[in-house]
N, C-alpha and C positions, 0 to 999 in steps of 0.2 A: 770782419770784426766778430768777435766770439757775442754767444750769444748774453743777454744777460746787462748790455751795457747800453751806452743811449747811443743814439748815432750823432754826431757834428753837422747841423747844417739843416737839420729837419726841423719844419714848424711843430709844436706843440697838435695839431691835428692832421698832422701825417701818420704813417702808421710806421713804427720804428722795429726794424729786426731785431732791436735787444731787449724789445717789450711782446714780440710777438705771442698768438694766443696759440702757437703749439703746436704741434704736427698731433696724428692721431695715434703716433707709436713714438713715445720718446726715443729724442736720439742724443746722446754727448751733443756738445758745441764743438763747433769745427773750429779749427786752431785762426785758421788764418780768411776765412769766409763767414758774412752775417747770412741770419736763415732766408733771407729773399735770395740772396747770389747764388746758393744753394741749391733752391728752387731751380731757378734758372738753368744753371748748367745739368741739373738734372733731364729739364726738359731737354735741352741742345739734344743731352744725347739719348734718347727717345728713340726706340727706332715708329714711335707713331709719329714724332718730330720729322722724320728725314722721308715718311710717305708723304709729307705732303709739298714735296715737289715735281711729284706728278698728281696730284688732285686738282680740281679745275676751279677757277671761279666762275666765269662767267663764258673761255670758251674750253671748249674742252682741251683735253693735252697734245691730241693727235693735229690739233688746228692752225698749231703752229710755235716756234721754238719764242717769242717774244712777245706772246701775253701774259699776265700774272696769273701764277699758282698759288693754293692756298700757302706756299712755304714766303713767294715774293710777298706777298698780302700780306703775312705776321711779321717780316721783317719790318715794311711800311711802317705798319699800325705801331711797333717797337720803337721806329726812330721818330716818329711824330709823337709817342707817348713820352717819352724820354725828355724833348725837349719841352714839353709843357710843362713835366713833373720838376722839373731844374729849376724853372719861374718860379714856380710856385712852392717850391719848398717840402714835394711830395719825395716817395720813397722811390728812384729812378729804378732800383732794381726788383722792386716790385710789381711795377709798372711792366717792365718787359717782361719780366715771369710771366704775366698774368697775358698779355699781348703772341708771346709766343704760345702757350698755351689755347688760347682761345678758340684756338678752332682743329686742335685735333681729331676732335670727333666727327668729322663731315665725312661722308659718304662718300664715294666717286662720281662724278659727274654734280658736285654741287647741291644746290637747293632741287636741282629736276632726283636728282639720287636720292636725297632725303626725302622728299613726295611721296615716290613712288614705294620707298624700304617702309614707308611709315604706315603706306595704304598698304602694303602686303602680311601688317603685323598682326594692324587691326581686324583686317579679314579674314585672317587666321585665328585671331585668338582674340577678340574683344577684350577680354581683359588687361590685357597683355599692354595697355599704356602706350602703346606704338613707337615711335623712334622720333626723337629730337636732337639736334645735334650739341646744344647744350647741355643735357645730360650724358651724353655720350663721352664728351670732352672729359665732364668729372671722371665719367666711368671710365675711362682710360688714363689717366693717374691716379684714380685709386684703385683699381683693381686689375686691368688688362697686361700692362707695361709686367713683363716680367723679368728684371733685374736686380734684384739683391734677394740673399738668402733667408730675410729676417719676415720678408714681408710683401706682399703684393702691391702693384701697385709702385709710384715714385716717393710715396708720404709726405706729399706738399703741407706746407702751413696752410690753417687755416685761413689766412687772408689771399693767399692765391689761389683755393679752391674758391671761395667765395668769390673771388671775381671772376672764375670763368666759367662759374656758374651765372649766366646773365639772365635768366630766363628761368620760368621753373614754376610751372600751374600746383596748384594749391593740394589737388591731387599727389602731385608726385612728392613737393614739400613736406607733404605728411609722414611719406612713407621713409622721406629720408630723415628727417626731424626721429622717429622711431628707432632707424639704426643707430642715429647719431644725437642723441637731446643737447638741444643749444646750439648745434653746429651748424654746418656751411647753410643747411635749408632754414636754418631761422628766420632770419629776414623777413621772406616769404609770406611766413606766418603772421608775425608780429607786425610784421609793415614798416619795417625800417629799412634805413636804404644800406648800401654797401661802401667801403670805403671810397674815398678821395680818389683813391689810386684807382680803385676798379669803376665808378664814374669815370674816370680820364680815360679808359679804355675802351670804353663801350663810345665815345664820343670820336675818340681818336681812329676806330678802326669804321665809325662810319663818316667823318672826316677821309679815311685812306681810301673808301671803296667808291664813292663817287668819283673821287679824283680818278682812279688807275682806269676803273668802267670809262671814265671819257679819253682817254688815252688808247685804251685797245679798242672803245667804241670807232674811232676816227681811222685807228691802225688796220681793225680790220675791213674799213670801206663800207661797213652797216651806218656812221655816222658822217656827217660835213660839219665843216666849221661855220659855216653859213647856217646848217640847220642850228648848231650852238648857238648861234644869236637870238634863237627862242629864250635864251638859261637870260638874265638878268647878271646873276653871279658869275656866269662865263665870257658874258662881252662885255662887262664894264672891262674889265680885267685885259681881255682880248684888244679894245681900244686906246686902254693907255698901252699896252704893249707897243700896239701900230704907231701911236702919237707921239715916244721915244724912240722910234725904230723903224722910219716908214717904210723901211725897203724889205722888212721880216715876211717870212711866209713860208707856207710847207710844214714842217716839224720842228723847226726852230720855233716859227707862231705859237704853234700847239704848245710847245714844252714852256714857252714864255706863258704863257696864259694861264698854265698850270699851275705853274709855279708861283705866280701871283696870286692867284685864286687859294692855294694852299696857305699860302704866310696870310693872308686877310682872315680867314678863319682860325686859324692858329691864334693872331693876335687877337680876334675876337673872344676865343676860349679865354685866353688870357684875360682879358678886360672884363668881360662880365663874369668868369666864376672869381675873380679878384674881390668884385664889389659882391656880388652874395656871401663871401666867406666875410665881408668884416662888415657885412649887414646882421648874419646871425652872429661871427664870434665863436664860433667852435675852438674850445679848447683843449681838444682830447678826440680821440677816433671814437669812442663810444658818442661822444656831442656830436659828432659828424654823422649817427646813425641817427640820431632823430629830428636833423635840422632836413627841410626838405632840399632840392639837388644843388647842389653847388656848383657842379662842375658843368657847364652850359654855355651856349652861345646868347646874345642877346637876341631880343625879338624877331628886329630886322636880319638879321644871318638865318633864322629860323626857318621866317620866311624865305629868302634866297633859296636853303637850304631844300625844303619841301617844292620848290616849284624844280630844281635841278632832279630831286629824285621822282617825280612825276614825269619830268622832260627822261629819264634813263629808263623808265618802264614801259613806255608806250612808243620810244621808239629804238630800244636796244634790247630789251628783255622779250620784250613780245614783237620782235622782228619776227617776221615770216622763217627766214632763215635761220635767228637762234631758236623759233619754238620748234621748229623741225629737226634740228640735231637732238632738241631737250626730250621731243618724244620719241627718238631711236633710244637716246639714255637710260629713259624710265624703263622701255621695253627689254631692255638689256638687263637694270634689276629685278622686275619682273620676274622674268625667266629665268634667273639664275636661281632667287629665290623659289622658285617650285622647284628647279631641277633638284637642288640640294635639300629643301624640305622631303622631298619624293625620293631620292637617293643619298642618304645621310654616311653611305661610304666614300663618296665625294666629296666630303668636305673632314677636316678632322677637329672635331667639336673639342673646344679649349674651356678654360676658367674651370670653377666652383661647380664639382659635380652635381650641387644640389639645385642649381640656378635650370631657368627653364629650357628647355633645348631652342624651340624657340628664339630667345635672347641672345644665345651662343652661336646664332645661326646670323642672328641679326651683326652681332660682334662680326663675325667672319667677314663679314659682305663690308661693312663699315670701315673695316680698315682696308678694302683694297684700294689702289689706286686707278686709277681709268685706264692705262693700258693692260695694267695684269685682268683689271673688270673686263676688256671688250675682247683678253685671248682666249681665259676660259670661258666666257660665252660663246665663243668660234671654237674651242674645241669640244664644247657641249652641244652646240645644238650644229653645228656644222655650217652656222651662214655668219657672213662678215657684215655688220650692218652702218659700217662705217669703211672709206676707204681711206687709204693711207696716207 
């Protein structure tokens, strides 16, 4: 739909592609596409889109052909976003702009990657704000993506930078509020929240990652379904699976249990941000900026919720055996990062000449994936710290 017009079908406090608040370089309206779909297929073809199906979540890439990569993880987070946004009368295509988006900026080797780029930023340059992967994400549609001739960057609307921008300390708010007044970093400032859509996202993609983490937790043999009967949330789930199906077991069980456990939370999102939206009454996306969150699970899923992500850290995170790959990982950024601070022919420094080397060092490393990260670290330093 051209831009400019209402969309059919949207609540009055969704955010409508023919009301949108703009890109940051005007552009014509597209004949036959609203600015969310835009978005979108801009992202698809990204090519920081298409790294991250080798980027890792939680095992790495070399660990195996059938764990989730951060590209499996955005599609999740897309289709569980999608159908919430459809209940609810959000903007579906907004929703997955903002989903697939979300996590372009992640490092190789995950949260242990990001760590370790952020400790080597700051100990090089204190100033230097260190590396987060939400900022990252921005910074990679609006300025790294180099595809059109007008501009850097993809020129998302502003409501899909705003939502994936999830994150964003008051420091760094500032600095972008200054390139940009009023824009993506306002919130921040002001203390309002973010749209509907970008709430349903932030919910949906932690909704997706417990789920898929107990899936490759079990696949990769670090977790038992017996130890899952610690979760509340997972053997209620797991028992009525057995109590319609007593002969279930193996990976059928698991994918029964998941899958139930996923539609219970779904439908909870649904039911409690139902009853807060016609508690407050938001009738416009700006009303949706100063009503507090909407978009929510009720208490008891809260709870569920927090006892599941306690039960994923203490015995899938901080496995013996995933903190031991995670400290080969770090050492791999590490090292690359001196190699390349120390040998800046090594690497060929991109963007905005004026930007700090530093940053463009950080950019380089950010966007690899974990096998191009762990070959030039074998061809840099000459040891393989992972085997095949």
């Amino acid at each position: 739909m051209a831009g400019g017009e209402s969309t059919p079908g949207l609540k009055a406090y969704a955010c409508d592609p023919g009301r949108s608040r703009g890109r940051r370089r005007p552009e014509p309206a597209a004949p036959t596409r609203s600015e969310f779909q835009r978005d979108r297929d801009r992202i698809v073809h990204s090519t920081a889109f298409r790294r991250l199906v080798y980027k890792t979540q939680v095992f790495l890439n070399h660990e195996g052909d059938l764990f989730r990569t951060r590209l499996t993880h955005s599609l999740e987070v897309a289709q569980l976003g999608r159908s919430i946004a459809r209940s609810l009368g959000l903007s579906e295509d907004l929703v997955e702009a903002i989903a697939l988006a979300h996590d372009l900026g992640h490092t190789p080797f995950g949260h242990a990657g990001q760590d370790a780029l952020d400790d080597c930023l700051r100990a090089a340059d204190p100033a230097s704000g260190g590396f987060e992967h939400n900022l990252q994400s921005l910074r990679v549609v609006d300025r790294l993506e180099e595809r059109y001739p007008d501009f850097d960057g993809l020129n998302l609307t502003l409501e899909t930078r705003e939502g994936i921008l999830k994150h964003c300390s008051r420091e760094a708010a500032q600095q972008l509020e200054a390139e940009e007044p009023g824009g993506v970093a306002h919130r921040f400032l002001a203390r309002t929240r973010p749209s509907l859509e970008a709430q349903l996202c932030n919910l949906a993609d932690e909704i997706a990652y417990n789920a898929h983490d107990v899936d490759d937790g079990v696949r990769s043999g670090l977790l038992t379904l017996e130890q899952l009967d610690e979760v509340p949330l997972f053997a209620r789930h797991r028992q009525q699976a057995l109590a319609e199906h007593p002969t279930l077991k193996g990976r059928r069980l698991l994918f029964e249990s998941i899958r139930r456990m996923l539609s219970a939370q779904v439908y909870d999102v649904l039911d409690a941000s139902r009853a807060a939206i016609d508690a407050h009454r938001p009738t416009s996306p700006d009303e949706v900026r100063l009503a507090p969150p909407l978009i929510c699970f009720r208490p008891a899923m809260v709870a569920d919720s927090a006892v599941l992500k306690r039960f994923l850290r203490r015995n899938l995170y901080r496995h013996p055996q995933v903190v031991a790959t995670t400290d080969r990982a770090k050492q791999v950024v590490r090292e690359l990062f001196e190699i390349y601070r120390n040998a800046p022919g090594e690497w060929r420094p991109e963007g905005n000449e004026g930007e700090a080397t530093l940053r463009r060092l950080a950019d380089y490393i950010a966007g690899m994936t974990d096998r191009y990260a762990l070959r030039e670290h074998e061809r840099l330093t000459g040891r393989r710290l992972f085997d095949d």
